[in-house]
Structures are given as C-alpha cells and as structure tokens.
C-alpha positions in Angstrom: 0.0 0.0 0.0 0.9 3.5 -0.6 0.6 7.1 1.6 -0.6 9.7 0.7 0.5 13.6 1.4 -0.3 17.0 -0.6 0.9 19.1 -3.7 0.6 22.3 -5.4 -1.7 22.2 -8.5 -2.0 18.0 -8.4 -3.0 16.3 -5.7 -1.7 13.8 -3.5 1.5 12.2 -3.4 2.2 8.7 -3.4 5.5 6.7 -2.5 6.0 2.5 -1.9 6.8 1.7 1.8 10.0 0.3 2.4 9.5 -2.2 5.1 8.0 0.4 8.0 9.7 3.3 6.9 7.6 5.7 5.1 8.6 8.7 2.6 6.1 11.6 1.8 7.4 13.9 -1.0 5.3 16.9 -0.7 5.3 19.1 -4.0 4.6 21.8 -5.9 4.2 21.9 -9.6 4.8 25.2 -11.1 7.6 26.0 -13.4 10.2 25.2 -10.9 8.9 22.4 -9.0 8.7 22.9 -4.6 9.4 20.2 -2.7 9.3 18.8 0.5 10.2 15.0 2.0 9.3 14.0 5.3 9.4 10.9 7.1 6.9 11.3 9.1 2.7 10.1 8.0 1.1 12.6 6.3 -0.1 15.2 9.4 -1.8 18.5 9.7 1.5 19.2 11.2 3.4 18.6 7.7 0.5 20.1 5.4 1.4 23.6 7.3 4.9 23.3 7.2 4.2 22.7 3.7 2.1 25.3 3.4 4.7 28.0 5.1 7.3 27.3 2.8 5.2 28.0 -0.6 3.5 31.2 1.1 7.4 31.9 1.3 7.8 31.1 -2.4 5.4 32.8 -4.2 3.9 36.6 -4.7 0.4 35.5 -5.3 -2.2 32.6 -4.0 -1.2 29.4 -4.3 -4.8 27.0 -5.5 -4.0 23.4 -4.2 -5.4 20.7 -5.5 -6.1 17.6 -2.8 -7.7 14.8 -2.0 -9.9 14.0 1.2 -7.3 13.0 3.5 -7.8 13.9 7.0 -5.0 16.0 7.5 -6.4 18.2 4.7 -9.1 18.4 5.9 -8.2 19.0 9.6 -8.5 21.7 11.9 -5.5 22.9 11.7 -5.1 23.4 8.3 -8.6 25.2 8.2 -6.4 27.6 10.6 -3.8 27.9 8.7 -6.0 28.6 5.7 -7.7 31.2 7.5 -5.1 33.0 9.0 -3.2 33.0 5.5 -6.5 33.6 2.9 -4.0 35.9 0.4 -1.4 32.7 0.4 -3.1 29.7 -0.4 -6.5 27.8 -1.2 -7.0 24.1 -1.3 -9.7 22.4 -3.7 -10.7 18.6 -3.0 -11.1 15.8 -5.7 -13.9 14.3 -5.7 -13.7 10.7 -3.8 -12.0 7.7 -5.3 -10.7 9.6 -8.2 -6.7 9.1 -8.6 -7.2 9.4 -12.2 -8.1 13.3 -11.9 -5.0 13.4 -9.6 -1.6 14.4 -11.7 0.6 13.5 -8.8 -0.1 9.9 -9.8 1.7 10.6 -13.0 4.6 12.1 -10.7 4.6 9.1 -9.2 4.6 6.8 -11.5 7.7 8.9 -13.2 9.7 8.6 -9.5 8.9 5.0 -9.4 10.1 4.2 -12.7 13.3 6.5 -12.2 14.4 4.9 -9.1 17.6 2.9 -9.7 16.7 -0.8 -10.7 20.1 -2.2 -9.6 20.6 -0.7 -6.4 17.6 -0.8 -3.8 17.4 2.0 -0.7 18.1 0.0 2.3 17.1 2.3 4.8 15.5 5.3 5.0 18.1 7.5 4.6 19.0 6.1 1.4 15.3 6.3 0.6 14.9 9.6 1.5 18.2 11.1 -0.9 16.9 8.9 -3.8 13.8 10.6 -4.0 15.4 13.7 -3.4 17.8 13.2 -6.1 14.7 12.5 -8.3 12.9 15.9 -7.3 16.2 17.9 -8.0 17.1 16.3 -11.6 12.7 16.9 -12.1 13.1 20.8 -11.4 15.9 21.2 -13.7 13.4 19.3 -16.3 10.2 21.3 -15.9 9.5 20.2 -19.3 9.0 16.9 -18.0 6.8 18.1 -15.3 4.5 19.7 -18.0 4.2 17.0 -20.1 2.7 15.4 -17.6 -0.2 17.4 -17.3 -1.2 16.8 -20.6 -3.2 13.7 -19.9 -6.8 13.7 -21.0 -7.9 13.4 -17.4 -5.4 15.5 -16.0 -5.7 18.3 -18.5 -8.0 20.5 -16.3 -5.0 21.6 -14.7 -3.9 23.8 -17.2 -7.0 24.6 -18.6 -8.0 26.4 -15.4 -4.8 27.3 -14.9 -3.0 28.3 -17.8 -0.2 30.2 -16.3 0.8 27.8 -14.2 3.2 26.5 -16.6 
C-alpha cells in the first residue's frame, strides 16, 4: 500500500513503503517544482509546514489541489488557511478519483526513475533517492509539463493556464 501527502496544483502524493519506513514527497508543480520530503505520515503538522514554505515562495495565491485526506481536511489546516486567505486555497477531488490526480503521473515517473540495480536500504537512502529524483525533475520542468497533458489530467492547465 501506498501514503498519501499533498501538492501544489496535483494532488496527493504517493510513495511505496520500504519495510515500515515511510517517505512523503510533498510538492509543488509550477515551473520550478517545490518540494518537501518528510518521514513522518502525512499530518496536519506537515501540510502547514508545507504550506509555510510556498506562502514563502510565491507573490500571489497558491490554489491546491487535494484529496480528502484527514490532514487536509483538519482543523489545523482550516487555521492555517484562515489565518493566511491571500497565500493559499486548497480544492478537493472528488472521492476515489486518482485518475483526476496528476501527482499519480509524478509518481509513476519517481517509481520508474528509481535505480533498478541498487535498492534503498534504509531510509536515509530512501529519503536522498527521491530527493535526487525531485532535484534532476526541477531542472526538467519540461518533463513536469508534459505530464499534465493527460486527458484526465488536463484540467489543470485549462483552469490554470499560467501555471506553466
């Protein structure tokens, strides 16, 4: 099974476990992609930490695309939203719907990416792969882009067209 955390303009994140240690990449797709890796599950906590360093990053509001996880939907992040309305907005996927949800693309990409021959063994090693991933992906935003041309992912840059 897979965990789940947020991004910017896509939706949740997903990463395999390795044995009980747990990844989240957290990110942002813009032009220059904003990341975030945590080892912890996928908190309220993480969402606002999340949510601080993009309010950093960017001059305007941030629209944030998510699924129904709790921690979205928490009370704390209702907090943070309200205390920060010019920074950010989060809108929710419908239910069961990881084919609206671009971040399954990203996924798939990291999966795929991941060095066949040489397995993390811990999750350090886990934790710099995916890392290593992220950085090589902002230095391709081309990459990024392309996958947001999916039929069912299109909507993104329909409703958003200069996000990209």
């Amino acid at each position: 099974m897979s965990d789940t955390s947020l991004n910017c303009r896509g939706a949740p994140s997903v990463l395999p476990r390795t044995h009980d240690h747990r990844h989240h990449p957290i990110g942002g797709h813009t032009e220059n992609a904003h990341l975030m890796v945590f080892a912890e599950s996928s908190t309220a906590e993480a969402l606002c930490r999340f949510l601080d360093r993009l309010a950093g990053h960017f001059d305007r509001k941030v629209h944030l695309v998510v699924d129904g996880h709790s921690a979205h939907r928490s009370k704390k992040v209702r907090d943070w939203l309200a205390a920060h309305p010019d920074d950010a907005e989060l809108h929710f996927l419908p239910p069961y719907s990881p084919e609206l949800n671009p971040d399954e693309l990203v996924n798939a990409d990291l999966k795929h990416s991941l060095p066949r021959q040489h397995r993390a063994r811990n999750q350090a090693e886990l934790a710099a792969e995916t890392r290593r991933f992220f950085r090589r992906r902002q230095r391709q935003p081309h990459i990024i882009r392309g996958l947001f041309g999916g039929p069912h992912v299109r909507y993104v840059l329909d409703e958003n067209p200069m996000s990209f």
